[in-house]
N, CA, C and O atoms as a MOPAC input file, in Angstrom:
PM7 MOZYME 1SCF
protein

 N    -36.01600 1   -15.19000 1    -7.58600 1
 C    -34.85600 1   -15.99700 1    -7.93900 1
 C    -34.51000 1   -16.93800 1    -6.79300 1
 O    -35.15500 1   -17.05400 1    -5.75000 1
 N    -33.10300 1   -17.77000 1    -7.22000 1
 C    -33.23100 1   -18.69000 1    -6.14900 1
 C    -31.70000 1   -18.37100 1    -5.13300 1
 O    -30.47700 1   -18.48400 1    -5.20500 1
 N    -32.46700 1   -18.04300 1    -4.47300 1
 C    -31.51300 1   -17.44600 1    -3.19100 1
 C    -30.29600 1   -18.01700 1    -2.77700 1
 O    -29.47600 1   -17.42600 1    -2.07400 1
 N    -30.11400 1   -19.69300 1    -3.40500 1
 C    -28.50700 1   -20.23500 1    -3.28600 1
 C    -27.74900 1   -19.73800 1    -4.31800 1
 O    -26.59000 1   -19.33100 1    -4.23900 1
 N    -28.63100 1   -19.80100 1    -5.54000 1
 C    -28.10700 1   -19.62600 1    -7.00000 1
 C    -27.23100 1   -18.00700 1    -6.51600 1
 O    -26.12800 1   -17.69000 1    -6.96300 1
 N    -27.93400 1   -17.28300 1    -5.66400 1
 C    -27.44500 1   -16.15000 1    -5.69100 1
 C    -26.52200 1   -15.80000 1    -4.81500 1
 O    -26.18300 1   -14.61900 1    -4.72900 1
 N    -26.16100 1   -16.43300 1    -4.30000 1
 C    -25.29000 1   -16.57600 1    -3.41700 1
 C    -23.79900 1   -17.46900 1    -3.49800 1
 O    -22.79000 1   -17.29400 1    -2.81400 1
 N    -24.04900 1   -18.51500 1    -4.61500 1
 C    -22.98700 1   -18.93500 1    -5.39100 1
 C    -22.06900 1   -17.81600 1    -6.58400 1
 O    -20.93700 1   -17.79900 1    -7.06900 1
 N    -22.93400 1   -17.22500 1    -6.64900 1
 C    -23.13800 1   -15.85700 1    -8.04500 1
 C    -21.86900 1   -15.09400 1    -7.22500 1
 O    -20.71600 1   -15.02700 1    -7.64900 1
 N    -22.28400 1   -14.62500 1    -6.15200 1
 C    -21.55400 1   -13.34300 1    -4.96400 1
 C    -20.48500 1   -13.95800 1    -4.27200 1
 O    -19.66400 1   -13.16500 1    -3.81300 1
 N    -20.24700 1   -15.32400 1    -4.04900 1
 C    -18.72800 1   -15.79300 1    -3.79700 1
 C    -17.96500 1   -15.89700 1    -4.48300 1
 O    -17.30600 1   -16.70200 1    -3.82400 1
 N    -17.16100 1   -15.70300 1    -5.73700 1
 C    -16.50300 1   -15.36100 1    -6.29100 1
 C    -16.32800 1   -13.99100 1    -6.68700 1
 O    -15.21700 1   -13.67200 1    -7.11000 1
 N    -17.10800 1   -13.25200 1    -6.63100 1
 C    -17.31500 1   -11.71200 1    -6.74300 1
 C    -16.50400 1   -10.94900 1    -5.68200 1
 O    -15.66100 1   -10.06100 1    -5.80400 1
 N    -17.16600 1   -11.74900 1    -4.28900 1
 C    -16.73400 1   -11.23400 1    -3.15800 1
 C    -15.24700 1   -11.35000 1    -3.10500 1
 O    -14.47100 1   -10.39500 1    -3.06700 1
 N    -14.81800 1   -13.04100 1    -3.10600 1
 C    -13.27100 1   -13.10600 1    -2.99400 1
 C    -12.68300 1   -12.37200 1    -4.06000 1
 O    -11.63400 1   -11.89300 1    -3.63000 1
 N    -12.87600 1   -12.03700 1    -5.32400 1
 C    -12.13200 1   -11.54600 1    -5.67000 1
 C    -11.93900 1    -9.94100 1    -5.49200 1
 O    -10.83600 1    -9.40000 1    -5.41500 1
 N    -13.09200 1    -9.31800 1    -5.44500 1
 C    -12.99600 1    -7.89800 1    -4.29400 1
 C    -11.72100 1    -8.05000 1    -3.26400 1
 O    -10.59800 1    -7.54700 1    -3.24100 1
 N    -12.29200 1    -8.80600 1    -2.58200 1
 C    -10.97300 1    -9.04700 1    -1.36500 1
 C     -9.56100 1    -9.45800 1    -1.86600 1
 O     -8.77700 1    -9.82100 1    -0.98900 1
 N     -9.12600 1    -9.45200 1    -3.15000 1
 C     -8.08700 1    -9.61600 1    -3.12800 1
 C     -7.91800 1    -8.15000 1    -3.90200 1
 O     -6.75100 1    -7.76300 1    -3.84000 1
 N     -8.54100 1    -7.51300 1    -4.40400 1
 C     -8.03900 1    -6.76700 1    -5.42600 1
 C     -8.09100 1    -5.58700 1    -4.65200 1
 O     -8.05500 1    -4.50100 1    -5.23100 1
 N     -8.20000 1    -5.67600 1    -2.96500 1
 C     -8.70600 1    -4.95200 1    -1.70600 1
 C     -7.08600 1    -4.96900 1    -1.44300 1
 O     -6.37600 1    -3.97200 1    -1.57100 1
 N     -6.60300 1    -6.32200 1    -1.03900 1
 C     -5.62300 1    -6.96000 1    -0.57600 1
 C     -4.34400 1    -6.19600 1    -1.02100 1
 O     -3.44300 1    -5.81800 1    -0.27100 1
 N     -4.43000 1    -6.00000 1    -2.62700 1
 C     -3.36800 1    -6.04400 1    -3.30800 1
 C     -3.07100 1    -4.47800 1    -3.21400 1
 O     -1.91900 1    -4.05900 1    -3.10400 1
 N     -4.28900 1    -3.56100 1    -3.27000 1
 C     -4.10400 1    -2.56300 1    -3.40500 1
 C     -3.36900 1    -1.44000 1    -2.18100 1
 O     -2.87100 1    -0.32200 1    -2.30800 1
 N     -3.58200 1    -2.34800 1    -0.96600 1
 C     -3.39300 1    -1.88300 1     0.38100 1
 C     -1.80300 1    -2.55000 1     0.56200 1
 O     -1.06400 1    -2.40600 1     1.53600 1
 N     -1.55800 1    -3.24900 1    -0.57800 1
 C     -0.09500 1    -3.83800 1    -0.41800 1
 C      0.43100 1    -2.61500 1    -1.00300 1
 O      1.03700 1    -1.92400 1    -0.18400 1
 N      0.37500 1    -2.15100 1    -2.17700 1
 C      0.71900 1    -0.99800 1    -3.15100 1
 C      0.42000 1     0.23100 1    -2.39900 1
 O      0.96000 1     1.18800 1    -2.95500 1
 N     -0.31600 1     0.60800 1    -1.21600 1
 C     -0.47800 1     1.52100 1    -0.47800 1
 C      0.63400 1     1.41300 1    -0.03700 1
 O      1.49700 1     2.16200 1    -0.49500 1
 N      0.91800 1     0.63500 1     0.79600 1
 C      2.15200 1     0.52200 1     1.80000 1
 C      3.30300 1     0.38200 1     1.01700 1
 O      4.26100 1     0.73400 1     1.70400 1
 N      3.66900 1     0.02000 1    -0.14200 1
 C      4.85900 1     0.14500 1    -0.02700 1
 C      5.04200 1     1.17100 1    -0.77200 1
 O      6.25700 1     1.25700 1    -0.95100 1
 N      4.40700 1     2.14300 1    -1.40100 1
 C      4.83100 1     3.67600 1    -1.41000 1
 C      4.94700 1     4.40400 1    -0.83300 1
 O      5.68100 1     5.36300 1    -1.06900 1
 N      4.03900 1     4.19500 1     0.50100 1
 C      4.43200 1     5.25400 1     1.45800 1
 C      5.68400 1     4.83300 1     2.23200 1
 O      6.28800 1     5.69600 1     2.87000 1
 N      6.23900 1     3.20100 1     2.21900 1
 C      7.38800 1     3.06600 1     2.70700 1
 C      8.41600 1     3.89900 1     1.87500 1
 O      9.14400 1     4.76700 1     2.35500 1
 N      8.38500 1     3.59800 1     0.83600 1
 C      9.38300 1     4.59000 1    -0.19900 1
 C      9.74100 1     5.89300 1    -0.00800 1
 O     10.80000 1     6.52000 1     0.00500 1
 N      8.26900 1     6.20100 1     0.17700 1
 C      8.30800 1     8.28900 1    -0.01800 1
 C      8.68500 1     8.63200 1     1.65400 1
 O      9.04100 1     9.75200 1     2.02300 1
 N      8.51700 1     7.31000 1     2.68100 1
 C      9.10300 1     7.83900 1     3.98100 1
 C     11.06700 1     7.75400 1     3.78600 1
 O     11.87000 1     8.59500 1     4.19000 1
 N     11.37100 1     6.44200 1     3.03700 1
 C     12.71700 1     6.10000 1     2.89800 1
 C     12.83800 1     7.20100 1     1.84800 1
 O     13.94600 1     7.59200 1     2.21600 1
 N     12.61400 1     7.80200 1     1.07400 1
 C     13.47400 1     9.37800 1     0.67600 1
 C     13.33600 1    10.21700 1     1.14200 1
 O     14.16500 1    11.03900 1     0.75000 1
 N     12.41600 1    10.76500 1     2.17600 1
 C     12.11600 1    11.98300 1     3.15200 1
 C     13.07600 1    11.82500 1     3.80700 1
 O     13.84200 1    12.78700 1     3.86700 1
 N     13.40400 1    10.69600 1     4.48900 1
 C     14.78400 1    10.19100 1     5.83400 1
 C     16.12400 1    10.17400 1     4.96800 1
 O     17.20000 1    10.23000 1     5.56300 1
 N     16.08200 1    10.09900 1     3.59600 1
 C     17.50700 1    10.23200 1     2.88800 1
 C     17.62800 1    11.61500 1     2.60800 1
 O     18.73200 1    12.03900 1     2.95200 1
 N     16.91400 1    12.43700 1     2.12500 1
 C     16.80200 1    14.10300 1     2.27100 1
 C     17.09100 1    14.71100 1     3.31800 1
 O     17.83900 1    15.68000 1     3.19400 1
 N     16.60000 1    14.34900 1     4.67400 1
 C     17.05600 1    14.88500 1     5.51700 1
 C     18.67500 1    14.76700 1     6.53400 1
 O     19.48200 1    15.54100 1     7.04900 1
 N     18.41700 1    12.95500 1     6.35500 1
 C     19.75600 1    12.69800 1     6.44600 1
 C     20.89800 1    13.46000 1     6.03000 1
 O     21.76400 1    13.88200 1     6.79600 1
 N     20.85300 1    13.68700 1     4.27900 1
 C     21.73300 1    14.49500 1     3.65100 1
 C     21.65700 1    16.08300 1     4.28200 1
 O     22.63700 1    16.81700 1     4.16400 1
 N     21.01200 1    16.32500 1     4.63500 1
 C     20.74700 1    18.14200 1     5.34900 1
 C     21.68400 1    18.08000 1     6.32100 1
 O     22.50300 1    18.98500 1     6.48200 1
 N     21.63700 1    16.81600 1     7.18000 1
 C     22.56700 1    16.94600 1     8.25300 1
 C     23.75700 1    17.00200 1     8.30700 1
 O     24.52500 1    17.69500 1     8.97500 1
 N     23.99200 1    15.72700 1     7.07800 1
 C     25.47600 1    15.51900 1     7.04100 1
 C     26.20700 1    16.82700 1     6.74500 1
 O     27.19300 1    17.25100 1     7.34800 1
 N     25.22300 1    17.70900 1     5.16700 1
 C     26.16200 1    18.52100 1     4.77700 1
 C     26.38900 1    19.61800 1     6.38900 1
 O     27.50800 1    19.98600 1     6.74600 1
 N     25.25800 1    19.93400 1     7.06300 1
 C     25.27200 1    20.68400 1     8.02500 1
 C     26.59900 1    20.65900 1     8.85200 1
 O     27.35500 1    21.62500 1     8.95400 1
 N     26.85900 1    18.96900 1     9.65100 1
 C     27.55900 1    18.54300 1     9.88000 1
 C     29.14500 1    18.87500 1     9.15300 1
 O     30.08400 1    19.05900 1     9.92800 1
 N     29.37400 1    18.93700 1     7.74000 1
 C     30.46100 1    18.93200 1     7.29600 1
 C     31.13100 1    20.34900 1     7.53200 1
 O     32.29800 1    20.48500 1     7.89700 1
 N     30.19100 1    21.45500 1     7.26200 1
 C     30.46000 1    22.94700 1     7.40000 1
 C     31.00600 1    23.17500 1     9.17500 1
 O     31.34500 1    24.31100 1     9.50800 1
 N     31.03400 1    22.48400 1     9.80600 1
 C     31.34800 1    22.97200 1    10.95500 1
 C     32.90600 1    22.71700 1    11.32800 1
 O     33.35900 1    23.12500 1    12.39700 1

């Protein structure tokens, strides 16, 4: 085959890999921002009530 042809073929393939790379590592991060921002509101609340009993 012809080795540009194939290589025109794999640049659009590629970029779009890389975005669907992109997007997914966006959706990584902002769940684990989430599930850290309710771990820190759970515990927060542990304290306060802790805090209130005294």
């Amino acid at each position: 085959m012809n080795m540009m042809g194939d290589l025109f073929f794999l640049v659009p393939l590629l970029s779009l890999l890389f975005y669907v790379i992109l997007i997914g590592f966006g959706v990584f991060i902002a769940l684990s921002l989430l599930k850290q921002g309710k771990e820190r509101n759970v515990l927060l609340k542990e304290i306060a009530e802790e805090l209130r009993k005294r």
